[in-house]
N, C-alpha and C positions, 0 to 999 in steps of 0.2 A: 504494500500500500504506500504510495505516495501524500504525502501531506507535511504540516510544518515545524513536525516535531522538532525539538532544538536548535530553533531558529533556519531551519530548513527551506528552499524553497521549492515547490513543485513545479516541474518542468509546465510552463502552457500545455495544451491541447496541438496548438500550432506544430510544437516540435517533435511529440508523440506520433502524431497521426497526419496521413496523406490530408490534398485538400477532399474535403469532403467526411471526411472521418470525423469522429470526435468520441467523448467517452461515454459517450449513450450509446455508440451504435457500435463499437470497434472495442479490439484488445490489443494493448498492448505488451510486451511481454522480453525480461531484460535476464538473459543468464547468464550471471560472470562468472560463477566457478561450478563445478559439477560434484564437490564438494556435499554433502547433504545443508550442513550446514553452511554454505556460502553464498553469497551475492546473488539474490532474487528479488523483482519485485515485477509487478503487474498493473496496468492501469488500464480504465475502463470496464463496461462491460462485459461479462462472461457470457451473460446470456439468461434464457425465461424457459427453464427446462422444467416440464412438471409430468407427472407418472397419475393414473385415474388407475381403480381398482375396483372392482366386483368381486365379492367372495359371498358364494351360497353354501350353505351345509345345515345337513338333516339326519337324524338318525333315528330307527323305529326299535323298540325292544319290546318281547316277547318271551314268555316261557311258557314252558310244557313241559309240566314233569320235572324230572331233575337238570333238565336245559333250561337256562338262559340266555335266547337267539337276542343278535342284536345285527342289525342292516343298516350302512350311512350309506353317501354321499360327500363327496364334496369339489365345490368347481370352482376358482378361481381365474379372475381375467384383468390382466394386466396391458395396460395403453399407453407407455411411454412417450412421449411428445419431445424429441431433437430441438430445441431453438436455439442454439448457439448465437452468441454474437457474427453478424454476417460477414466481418472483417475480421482479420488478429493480423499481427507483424513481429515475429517474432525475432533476435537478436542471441545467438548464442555465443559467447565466447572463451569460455569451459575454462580460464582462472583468470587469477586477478591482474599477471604480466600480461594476458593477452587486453584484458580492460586499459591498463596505464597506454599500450603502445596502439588500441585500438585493431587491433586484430580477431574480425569475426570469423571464425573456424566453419559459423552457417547461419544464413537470415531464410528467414519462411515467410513468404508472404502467402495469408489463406480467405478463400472467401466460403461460405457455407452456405446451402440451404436445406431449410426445417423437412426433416422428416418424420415419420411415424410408426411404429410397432405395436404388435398386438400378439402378447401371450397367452396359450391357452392350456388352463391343468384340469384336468378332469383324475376322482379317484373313487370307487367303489370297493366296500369290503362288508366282510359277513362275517362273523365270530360266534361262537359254543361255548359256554362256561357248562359245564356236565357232571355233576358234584356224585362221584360212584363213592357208595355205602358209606358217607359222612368223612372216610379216610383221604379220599382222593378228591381233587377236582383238576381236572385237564380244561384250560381254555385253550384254545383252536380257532386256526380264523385263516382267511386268505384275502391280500388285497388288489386289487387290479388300481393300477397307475400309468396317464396317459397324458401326456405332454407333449401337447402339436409346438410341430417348426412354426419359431414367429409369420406372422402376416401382417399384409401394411392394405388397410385401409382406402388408402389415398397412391397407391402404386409407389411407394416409395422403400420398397424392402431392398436391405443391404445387398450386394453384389457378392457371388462368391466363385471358387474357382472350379475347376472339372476334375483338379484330383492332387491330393497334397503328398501324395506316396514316392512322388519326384518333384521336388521343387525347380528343378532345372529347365524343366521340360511343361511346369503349369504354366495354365492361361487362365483367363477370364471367361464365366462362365456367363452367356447369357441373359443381358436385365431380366429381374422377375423370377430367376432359377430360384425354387427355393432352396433355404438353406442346408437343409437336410430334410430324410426320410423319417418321421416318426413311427418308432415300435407300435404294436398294440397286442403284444404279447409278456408285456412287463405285469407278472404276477409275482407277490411277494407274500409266501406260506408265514405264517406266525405260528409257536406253539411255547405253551406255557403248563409247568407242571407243580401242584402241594402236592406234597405229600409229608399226612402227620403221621411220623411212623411210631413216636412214641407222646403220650400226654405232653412232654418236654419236649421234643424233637420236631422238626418240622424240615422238608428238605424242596427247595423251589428250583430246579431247571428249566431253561428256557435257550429257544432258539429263535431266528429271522434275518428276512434278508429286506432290507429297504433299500429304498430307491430314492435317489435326489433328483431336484430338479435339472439339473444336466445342464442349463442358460448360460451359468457362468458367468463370461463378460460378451454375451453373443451381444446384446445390446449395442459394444462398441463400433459393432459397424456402423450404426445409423452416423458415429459421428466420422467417418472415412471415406475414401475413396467410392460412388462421384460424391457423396454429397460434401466432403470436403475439400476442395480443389487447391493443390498447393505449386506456387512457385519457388523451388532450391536454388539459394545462392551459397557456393562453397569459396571460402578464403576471401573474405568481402572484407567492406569497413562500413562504419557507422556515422551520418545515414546511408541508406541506401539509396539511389539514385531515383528520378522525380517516376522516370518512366521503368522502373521496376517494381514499383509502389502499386501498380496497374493491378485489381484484384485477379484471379485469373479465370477465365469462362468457362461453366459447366461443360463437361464433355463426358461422357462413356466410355472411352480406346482408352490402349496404353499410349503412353507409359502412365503408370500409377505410381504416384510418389507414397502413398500411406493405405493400405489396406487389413481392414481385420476380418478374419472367415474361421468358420468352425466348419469342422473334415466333415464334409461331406456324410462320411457312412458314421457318424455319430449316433450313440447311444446314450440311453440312460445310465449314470455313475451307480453302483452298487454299494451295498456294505453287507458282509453277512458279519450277522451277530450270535455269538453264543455267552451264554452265563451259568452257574450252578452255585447254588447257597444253604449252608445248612445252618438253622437258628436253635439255639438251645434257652431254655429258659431254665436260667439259676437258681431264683427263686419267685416269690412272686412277684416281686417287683424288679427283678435283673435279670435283664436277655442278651447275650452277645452271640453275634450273628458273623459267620465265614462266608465269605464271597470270591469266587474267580470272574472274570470277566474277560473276554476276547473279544475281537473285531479286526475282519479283513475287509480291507477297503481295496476295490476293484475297480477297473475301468473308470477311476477320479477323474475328473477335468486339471489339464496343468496348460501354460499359457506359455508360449515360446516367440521367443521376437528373433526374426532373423535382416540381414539388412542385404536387400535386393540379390533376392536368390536368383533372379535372371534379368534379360534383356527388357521384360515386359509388366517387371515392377523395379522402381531405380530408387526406393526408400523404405523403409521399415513396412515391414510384412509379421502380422500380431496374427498366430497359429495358436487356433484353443481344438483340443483334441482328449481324447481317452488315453493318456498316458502316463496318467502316475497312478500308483497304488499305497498302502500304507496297510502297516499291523499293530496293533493295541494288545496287551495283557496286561491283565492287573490282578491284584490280592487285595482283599479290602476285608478290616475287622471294624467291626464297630461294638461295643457295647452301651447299651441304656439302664438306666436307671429311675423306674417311674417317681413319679414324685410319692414320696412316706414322709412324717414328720417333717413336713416344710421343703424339703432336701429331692432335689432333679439333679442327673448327670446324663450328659450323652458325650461319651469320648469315641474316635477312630482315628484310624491308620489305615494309606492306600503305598501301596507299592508299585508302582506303575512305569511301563516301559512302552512308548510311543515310536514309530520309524516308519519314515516314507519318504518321497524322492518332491514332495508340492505339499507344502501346509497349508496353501491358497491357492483357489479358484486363479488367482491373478498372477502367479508366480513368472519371475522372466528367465529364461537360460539365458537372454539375449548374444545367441552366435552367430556367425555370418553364417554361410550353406554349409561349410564343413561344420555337421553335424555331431556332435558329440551327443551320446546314449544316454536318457533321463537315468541310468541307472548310476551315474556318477555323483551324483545328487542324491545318492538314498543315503541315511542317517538317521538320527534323533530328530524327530519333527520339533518344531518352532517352540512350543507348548510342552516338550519330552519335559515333566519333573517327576521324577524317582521315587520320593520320600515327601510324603504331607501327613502331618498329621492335626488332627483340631480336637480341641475339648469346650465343651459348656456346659455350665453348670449355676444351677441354679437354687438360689434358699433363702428361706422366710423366718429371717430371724427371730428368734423367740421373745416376746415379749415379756417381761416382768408382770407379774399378777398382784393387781389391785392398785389403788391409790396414784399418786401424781408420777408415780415412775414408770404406769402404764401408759399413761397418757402424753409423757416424753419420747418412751421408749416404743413404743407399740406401735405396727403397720409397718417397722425398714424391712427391705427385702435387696437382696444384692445376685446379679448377674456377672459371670466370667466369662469370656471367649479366649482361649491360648490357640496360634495358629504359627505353625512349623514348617517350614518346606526346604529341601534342598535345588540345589542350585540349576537355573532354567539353560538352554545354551545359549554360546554367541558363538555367529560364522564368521569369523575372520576373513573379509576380503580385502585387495589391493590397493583400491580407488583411484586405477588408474587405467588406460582405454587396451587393455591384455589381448580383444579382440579383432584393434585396429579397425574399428568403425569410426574412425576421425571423429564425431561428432556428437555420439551419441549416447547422453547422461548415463541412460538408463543400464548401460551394458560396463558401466564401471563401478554396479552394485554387487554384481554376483561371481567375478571374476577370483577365484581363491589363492592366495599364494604358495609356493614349496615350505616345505619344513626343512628348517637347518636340522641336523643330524648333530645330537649331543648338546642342544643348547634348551636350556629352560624354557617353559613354556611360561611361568608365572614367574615374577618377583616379589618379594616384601617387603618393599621401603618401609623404611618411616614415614605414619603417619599420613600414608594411602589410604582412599578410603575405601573401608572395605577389607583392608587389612593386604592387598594384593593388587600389581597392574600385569596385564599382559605384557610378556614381553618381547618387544620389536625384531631384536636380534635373531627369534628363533624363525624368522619366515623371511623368505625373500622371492622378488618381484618376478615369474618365469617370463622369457623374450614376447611369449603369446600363448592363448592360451588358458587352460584350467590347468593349477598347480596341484600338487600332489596332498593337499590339504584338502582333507574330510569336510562336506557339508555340517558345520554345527559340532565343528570336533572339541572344541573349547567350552568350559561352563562359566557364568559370571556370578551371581552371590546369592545365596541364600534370604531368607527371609524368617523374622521373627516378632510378635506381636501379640502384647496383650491386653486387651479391650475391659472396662470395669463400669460397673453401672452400680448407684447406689440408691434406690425408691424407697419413697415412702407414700403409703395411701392413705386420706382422708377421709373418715367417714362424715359426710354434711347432711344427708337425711337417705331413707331407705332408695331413696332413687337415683340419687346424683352422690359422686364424689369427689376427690381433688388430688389428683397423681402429681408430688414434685418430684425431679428426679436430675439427677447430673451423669452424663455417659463420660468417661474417660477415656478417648481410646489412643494406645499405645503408653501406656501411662508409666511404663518404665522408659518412656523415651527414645527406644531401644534404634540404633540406626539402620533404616535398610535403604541398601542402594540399588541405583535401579542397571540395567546393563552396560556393562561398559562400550567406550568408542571403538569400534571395531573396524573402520577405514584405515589401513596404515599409510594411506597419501596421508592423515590429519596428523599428522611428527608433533607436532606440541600435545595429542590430550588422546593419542592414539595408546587403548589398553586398561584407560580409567574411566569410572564411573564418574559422572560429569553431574550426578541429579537422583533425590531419592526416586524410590521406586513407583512412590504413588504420583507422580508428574507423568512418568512417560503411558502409566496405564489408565489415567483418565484427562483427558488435555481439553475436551470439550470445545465449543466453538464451531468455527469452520472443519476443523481435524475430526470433530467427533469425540464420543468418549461420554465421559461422564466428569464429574467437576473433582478432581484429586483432591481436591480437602478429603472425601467420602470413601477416599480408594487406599487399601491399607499401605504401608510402608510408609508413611506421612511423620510429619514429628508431634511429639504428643499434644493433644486437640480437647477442649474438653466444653460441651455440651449442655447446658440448663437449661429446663422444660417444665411447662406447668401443663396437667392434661386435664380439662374436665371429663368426667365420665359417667354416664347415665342411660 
């Protein structure tokens, strides 16, 4: 954003934008380092992009006997609406020497026009709860799920190609081709098992296969090739000249500077799920319960950028296909404690191992055509944490009986949350252009470096936070290329936290009364940080954790998120409330 912060002045309109532009109608758009945290700003319009939604669903249940039948529906339809700003002019020049000497490495000039999408999910299923001789009950069910290829309305559906199985040799596929062939054999069996084998014992197996919705980021065609027309200027300076400024006129043919397509013979992504649990009750009021849990994720959506795999697209070509998988197992204990004498606990423990090759729908390999295999990418997914545990617990402190020290004393009640986990990953990449796309930001995120042989991986200065930096020396920059360094092979910090709440109730008459109460949370202060800088172009802060943990996991705003005061890892925060309650 532009404006006058610190006596700043913001450039006119004049100097941003061609004649006729301005920042209602236009964007512009300034990148001096490729850095994540470097030199960016934006002015003008982005655009009036709004999504309309229909969602129906119904379900009927019935019994007979020791069955109870149940029968939905459910259809959702989704209308995305493209309106982009009609103009943008973009200015890259990927660090801050190339800004001082004014060297643009690439300027984009784009013009757009508004398209339209229409998604369609349709799902029917049927399920049996069938309760055999009071020991057993088996539910059973099967779901049918059907998700048409977008449609546009107004003839404006994305463009795609004739076959992604050789990028050398694709072409453009016919305005109007749809994007893919929808299944309508996507059935997903459910089965679920009690079994009380003893007064005490109780044993719950279960298995399934679901289905996601498969879209992804198909949407991003709307805003691509034709409907967004770009003119490439490589090795330029800033501005750019009067008559390149010229927006550039809708056309169909190549050459294609930007296009995004999902393969053709797309499917719906899978996940089969399996779990088994057995619950013992300790006494009457204490139950802890053993749990396994599995999941293999199949035919996921992963997203690949590659930069002009031939003659007849000459700029980033965004490839969403069925090609990542993943596996889940976990152990999970939990035990309870009902509430007796004022006094609740519910403590667990999960032990959990995550691994797959795309932890997002959005993920980039970003390589030119030499292809390198998604399975170089398999690892500890984004989310792999090991070791969690939480407790809570809950009691109604007892009151003194009779007189003025019931009436001091009488009504506190105090809440615990203890929350544990070990340490999430960090991917160490280069942040430097390893694939030789001259230009191109995006492909200086994912690019890994070699590992030195015999040098640490960690350090422990003084007075690091976190108690540890990555250390630099152990990785170095390979000529091009993916380095020999594991997706996700390094972990960043742990987390610890515990949360304190101290109430008291009021009784004001049989119908109302008056909750005061103060929440503490993190109330030993206790420090958690959030991941470290994992760019090693960033030489000053590359290795350290730069920010607690609750900043980068709820940022809020534009970014998203939720508001990090609320997100744990914060520094200790502490809460007064008065509740009426009636």
């Amino acid at each position: 954003m532009l404006d006058d912060f610190g006596g700043g002045v913001p450039p006119p309109d004049s100097v941003l934008f061609p004649e006729g532009g301005s920042a209602q109608n236009s964007l512009f758009g300034f990148f001096g380092d490729f850095n994540p945290f470097g030199l960016t700003f934006k002015a003008g319009d982005v655009g009036t992009n709004v999504i309309h939604q229909i969602n129906v669903t119904d379900a009927l249940s019935y019994a007979v006997g020791a069955h109870q039948l149940k029968f939905g529906m459910d259809y959702r339809r989704l209308h995305p609406e493209e309106n982009s700003s009609p103009y943008a002019l973009e200015y890259v020049f990927g660090s801050l020497s190339n800004v001082v000497a004014n060297s643009v490495l690439e300027a984009v000039v784009i013009s757009r026009t508004p398209s339209t999408l229409v998604f369609s999910n349709w799902s029917l299923f049927a399920q049996d709860t069938w309760g055999i001789r009071g020991r057993i009950t088996i539910t059973y069910g099967l779901r049918w799920d059907y998700d048409a290829a977008p449609s546009s309305p107004n003839g404006t559906l994305p463009m795609t190609v004739t076959q992604v199985s050789d990028l050398a040799t694709t072409t453009l596929a016919p305005m109007g081709t749809p994007l893919w062939h929808a299944q309508k054999s996507d059935f997903a069996p459910r089965l679920g098992i009690v079994w009380q084998a003893l007064p005490t014992l109780v044993f719950r197996p279960g298995a399934g296969i679901f289905f996601d919705l498969g879209y992804a980021s198909a949407a991003n065609g709307s805003s691509a090739f034709p409907y967004s027309q770009e003119n490439l200027f490589f090795s330029t300076t800033y501005p750019l000249g009067s008559n390149n400024l010229v927006p550039p006129q809708f056309k169909t043919t190549p050459p294609v500077p930007y296009l995004a397509v999902v393969d053709p013979h797309h499917v719906l992504p899978r996940t089969y799920e399996w779990n088994a649990a057995a619950e013992k009750s300790l006494h009457k009021s204490d139950v802890i319960t053993l749990t396994y849990v599995g999941a293999a994720g199949r035919k996921l959506m992963r997203q690949d950028l590659y930069l002009a795999p031939n003659p007849n697209f000459i700029g980033e070509f965004d490839l969403m296909r069925n090609a990542a998988t993943s596996s889940y197992n976990a152990l999970q204990v939990q035990y309870r404690h009902r509430m007796t004498y004022g006094f609740q606990t519910l403590v667990s423990y999960t032990w959990a191992h995550s691994i797959d090759d795309a932890s997002y729908d959005s993920n980039f390999l970003n390589t030119p055509l030499t292809v390198f295999p998604p399975s170089i990418d398999r690892g500890p997914s984004d989310y792999d944490v090991r070791h969690t545990f939480s407790g809570a617990i809950s009691y109604n402190i007892p009151a003194p009986t009779g007189g003025a020290m019931k009436h001091i004393f009488g009504g506190w009640s105090t809440d615990s949350i203890i929350y544990v986990r070990s340490t999430p990953p960090v991917n160490v990449v280069t942040g430097q252009d390893a694939f030789n796309t001259g230009f191109l930001a995006g492909a200086f995120g994912v690019a890994r470096p070699n590992l030195v042989p015999r040098v640490p991986l960690y350090l422990h200065p003084s007075g690091a936070p976190g108690g540890k930096v990555i250390n630099a020396a152990a990785f170095s920059t390979p000529a091009s290329g993916q380095g020999d360094l594991g997706r996700n092979a390094l972990r960043g910090f742990g987390a610890t936290q515990w949360d304190l709440t101290l109430r008291r109730q009021f009784r004001l008459t049989e119908q109302f009364s008056l909750q005061a109460r103060g929440d503490f949370f993190n109330i030993l202060n206790h420090a958690n940080f959030g991941s470290p800088i994992n760019y090693l172009s960033d030489t000053a802060q590359f290795g350290q954790a730069t920010q607690m943990l609750n900043n980068p996991l709820g940022s809020g705003g534009e970014s998203g998120g939720l508001n990090p005061l609320y997100q744990i890892g914060g520094p200790r925060s502490i809460q007064l409330a008065l509740k009426l309650q009636f």
